[in-house]
C-alpha positions as a Python dict, from the first residue, in 0.01 Angstrom:
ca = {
    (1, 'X'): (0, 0, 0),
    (2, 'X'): (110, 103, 332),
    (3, 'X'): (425, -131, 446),
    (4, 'X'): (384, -380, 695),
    (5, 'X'): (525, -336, 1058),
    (6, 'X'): (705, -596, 1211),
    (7, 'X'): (775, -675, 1592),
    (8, 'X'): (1105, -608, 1731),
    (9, 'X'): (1275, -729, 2053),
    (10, 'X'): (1489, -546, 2220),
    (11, 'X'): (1782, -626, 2463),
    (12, 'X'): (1687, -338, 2683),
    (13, 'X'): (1353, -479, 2767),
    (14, 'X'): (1573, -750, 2982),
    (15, 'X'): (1779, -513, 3196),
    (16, 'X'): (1560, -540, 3478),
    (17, 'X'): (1611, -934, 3529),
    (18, 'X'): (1899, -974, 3332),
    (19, 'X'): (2132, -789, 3557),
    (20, 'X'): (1932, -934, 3857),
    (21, 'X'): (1998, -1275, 3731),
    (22, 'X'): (2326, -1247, 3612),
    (23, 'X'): (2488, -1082, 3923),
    (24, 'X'): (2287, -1351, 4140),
    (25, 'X'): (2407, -1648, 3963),
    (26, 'X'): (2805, -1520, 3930),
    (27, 'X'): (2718, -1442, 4320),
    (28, 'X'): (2635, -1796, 4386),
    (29, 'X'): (2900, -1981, 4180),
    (30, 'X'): (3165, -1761, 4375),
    (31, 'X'): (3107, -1732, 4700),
    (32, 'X'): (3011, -2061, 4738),
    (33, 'X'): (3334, -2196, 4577),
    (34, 'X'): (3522, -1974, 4722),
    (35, 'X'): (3367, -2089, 5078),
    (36, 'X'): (3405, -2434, 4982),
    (37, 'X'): (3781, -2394, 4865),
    (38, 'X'): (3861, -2195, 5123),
    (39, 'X'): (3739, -2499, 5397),
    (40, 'X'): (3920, -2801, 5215),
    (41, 'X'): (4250, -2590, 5218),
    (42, 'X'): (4238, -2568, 5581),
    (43, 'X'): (4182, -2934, 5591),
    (44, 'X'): (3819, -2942, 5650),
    (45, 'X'): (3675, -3288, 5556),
    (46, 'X'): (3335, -3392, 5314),
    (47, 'X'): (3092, -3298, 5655),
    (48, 'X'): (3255, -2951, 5686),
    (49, 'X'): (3235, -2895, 5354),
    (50, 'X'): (2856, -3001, 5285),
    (51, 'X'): (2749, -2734, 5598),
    (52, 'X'): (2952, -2480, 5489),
    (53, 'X'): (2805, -2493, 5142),
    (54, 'X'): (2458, -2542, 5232),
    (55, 'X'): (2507, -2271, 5472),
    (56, 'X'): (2617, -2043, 5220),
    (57, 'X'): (2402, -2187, 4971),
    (58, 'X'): (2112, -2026, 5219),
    (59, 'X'): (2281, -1744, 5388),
    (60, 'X'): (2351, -1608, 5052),
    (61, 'X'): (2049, -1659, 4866),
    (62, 'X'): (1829, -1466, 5125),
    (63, 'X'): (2152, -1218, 5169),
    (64, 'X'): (2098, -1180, 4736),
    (65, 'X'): (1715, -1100, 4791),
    (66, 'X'): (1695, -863, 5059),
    (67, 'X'): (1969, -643, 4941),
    (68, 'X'): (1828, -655, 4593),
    (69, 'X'): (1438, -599, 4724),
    (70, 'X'): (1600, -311, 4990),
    (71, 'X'): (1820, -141, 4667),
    (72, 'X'): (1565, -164, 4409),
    (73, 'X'): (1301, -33, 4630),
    (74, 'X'): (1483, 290, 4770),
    (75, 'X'): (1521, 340, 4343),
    (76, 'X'): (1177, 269, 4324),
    (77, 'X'): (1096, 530, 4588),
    (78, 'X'): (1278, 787, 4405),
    (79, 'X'): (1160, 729, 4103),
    (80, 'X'): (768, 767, 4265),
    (81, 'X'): (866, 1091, 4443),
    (82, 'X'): (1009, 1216, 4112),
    (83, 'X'): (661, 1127, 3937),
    (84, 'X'): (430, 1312, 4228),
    (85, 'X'): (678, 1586, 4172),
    (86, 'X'): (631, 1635, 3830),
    (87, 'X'): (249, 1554, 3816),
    (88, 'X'): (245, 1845, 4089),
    (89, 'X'): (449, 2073, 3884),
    (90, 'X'): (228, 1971, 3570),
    (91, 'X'): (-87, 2078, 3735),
    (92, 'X'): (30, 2417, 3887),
    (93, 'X'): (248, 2539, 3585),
    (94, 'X'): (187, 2340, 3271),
    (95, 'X'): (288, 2690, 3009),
    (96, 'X'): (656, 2655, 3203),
    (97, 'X'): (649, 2255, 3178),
    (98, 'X'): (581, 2273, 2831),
    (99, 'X'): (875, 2496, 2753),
    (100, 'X'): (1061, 2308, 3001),
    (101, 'X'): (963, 1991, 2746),
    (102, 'X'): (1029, 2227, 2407),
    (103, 'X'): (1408, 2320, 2515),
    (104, 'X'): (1439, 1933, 2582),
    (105, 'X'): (1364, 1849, 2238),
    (106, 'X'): (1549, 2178, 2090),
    (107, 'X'): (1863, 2045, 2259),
    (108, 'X'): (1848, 1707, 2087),
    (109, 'X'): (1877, 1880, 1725),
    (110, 'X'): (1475, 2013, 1655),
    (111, 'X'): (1403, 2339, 1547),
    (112, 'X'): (1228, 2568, 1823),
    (113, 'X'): (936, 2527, 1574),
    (114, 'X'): (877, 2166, 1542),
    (115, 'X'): (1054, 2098, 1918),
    (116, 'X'): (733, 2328, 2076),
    (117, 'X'): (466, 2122, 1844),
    (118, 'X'): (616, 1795, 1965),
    (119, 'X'): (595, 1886, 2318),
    (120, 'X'): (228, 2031, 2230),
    (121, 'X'): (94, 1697, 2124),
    (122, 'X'): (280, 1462, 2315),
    (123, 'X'): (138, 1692, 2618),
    (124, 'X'): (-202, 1626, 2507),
    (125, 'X'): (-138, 1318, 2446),
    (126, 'X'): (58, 1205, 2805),
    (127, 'X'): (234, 1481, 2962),
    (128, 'X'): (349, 1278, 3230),
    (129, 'X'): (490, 1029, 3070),
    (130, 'X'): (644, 1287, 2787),
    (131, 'X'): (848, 1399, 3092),
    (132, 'X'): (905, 1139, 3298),
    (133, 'X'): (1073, 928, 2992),
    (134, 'X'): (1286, 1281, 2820),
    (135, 'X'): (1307, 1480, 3152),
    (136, 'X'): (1345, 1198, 3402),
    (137, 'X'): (1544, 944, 3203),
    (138, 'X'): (1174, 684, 3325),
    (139, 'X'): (1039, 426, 3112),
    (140, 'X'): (900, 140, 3161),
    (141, 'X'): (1158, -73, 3054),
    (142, 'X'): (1375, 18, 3284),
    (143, 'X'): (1150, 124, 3616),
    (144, 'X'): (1275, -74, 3928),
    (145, 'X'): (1060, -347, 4001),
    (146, 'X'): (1171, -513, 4404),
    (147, 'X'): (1017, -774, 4393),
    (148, 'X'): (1082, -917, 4063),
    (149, 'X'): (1462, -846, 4091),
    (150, 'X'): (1448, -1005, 4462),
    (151, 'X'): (1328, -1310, 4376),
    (152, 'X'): (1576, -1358, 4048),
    (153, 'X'): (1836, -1319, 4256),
    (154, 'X'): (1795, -1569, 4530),
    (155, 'X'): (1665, -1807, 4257),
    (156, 'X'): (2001, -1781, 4029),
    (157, 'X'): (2224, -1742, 4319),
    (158, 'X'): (2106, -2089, 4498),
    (159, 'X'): (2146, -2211, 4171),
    (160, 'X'): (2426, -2094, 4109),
    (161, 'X'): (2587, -2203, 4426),
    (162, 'X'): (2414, -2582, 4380),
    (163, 'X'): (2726, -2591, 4076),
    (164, 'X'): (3048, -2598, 4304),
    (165, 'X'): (2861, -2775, 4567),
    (166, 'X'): (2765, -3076, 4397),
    (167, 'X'): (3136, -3074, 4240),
    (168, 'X'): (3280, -3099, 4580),
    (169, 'X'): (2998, -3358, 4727),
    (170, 'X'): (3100, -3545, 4399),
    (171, 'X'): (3480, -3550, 4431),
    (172, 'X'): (3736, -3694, 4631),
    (173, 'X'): (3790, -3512, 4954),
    (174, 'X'): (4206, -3504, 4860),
    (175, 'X'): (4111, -3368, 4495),
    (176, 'X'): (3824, -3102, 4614),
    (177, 'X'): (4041, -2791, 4577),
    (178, 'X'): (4117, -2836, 4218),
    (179, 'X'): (3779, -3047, 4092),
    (180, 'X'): (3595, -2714, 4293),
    (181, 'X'): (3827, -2456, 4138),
    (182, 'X'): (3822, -2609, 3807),
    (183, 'X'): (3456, -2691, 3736),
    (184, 'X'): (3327, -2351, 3909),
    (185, 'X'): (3555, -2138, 3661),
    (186, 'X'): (3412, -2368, 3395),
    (187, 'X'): (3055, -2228, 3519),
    (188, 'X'): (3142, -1926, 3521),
    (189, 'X'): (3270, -1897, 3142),
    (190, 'X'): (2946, -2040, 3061),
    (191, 'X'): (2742, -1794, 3250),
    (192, 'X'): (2959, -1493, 3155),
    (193, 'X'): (2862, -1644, 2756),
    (194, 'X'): (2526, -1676, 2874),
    (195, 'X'): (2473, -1347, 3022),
    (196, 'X'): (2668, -1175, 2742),
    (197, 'X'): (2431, -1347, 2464),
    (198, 'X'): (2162, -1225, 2626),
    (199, 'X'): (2272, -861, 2659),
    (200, 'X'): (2417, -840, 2303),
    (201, 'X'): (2749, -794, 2453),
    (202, 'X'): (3092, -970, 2318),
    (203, 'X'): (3073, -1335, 2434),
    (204, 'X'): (3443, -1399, 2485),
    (205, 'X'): (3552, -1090, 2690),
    (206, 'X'): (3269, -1120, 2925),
    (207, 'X'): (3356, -1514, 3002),
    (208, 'X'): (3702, -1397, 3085),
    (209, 'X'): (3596, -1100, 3269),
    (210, 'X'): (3358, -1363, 3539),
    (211, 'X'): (3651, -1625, 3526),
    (212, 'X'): (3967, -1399, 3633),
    (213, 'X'): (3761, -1246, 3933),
    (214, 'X'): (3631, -1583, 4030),
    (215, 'X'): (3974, -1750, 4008),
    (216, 'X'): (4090, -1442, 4220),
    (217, 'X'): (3843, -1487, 4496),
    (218, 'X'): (3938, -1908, 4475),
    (219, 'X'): (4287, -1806, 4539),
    (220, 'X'): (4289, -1554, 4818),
    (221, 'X'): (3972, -1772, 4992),
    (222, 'X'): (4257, -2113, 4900),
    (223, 'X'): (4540, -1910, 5100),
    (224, 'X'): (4395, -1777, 5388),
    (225, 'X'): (4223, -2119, 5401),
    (226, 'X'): (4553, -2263, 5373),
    (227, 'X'): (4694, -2020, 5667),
    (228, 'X'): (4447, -2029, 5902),
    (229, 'X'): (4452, -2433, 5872),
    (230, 'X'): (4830, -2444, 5936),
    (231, 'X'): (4746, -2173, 6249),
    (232, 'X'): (4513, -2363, 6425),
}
């Protein structure tokens, strides 16, 4: 009896949003503490501090999606031109693309033999996508897609930056600096588990990896908060 097949999941299939999300969220929860630390050090009072997070709450959120929709795209781009490229070189000399394909496969470890009948039938079968997945390094799970990473982005980073904002709306103006500092580096823990669960990647060093550079970016935003308050 043939053996049954059974459906697997794989962690690459999530790169595309994953990373989106991830960066957009850790992006939020930052900056926007950072902002909001960096205000009540120089003395800046519960008004100041609900503008300047909302601001950056929306500044950064539509900052997120149009550098994510303008990066992905331009890989997008090359990753079209690449395509009409190799559909043009397919059509005008398919006898060089197929040895082009063979040495590809000889290289991994096949024999010439069986690497030239590979490249024979998975020719026949889709010789554009043969090569754009073992020649181009293109697949689908990993093909740039603008829009979708645009629009995780600005999602997870406004709510990301909602986190530190409500801490400081719900604190004591005197105690914002550490409630802010203290609650947003809990977030960020949480997300770098999150994120690392998701990827298959080792939960603990990736929660201290988002909580020493977001306690970094606290503390320089805290002093020149600090300096510029005593300044002016």
């Amino acid at each position: 009896m043939p053996r049954s097949t059974h459906p697997e999941l794989h962690r690459t299939e999530r790169i595309g949003w994953l990373r989106a999300a991830v960066l957009g969220a850790n992006d939020g929860i930052v900056s926007t503490a950072s902002l909001l630390v960096g205000v009540a050090a120089a003395g800046g009072g519960r008004s100041e501090l609900v503008v300047a997070g909302v601001a950056g709450l929306v500044a950064g959120a539509m900052s997120m999606a149009a550098g994510e929709y303008v990066s992905v795209s331009s890989q997008s781009d090359t990753e079209r031109a690449d395509l009409a490229r190799e559909r043009a070189e397919l059509a005008a000399e398919p006898e060089l693309e197929l040895q082009e394909l063979t040495s590809i496969y000889v290289a991994r470890g096949l024999s010439r033999e069986l690497a030239g009948e590979v490249a024979r039938q998975l020719t026949v079968h889709d010789a554009l996508g043969a090569h754009a997945r073992d020649e181009l390094g293109i697949s689908a799970a990993h093909s740039a897609r603008p829009v979708q990473a645009a629009l995780t982005s600005a999602a997870t980073f406004a709510a990301g930056a909602v986190l530190p904002l409500a801490a400081a709306l719900l604190s004591p103006a005197a105690a914002a600096v550490p409630i802010v500092t203290a609650t947003s580096l809990a977030f960020l823990v949480g997300l770098g588990a999150v994120g690392a669960s998701a990827g298959g990647a080792p939960v603990g060093r990736a929660a201290l990896r988002v909580a020493f550079w977001g306690a970094l970016a606290m503390a320089l935003t805290a002093g020149v908060g600090r300096l510029f308050g005593a300044v002016v």
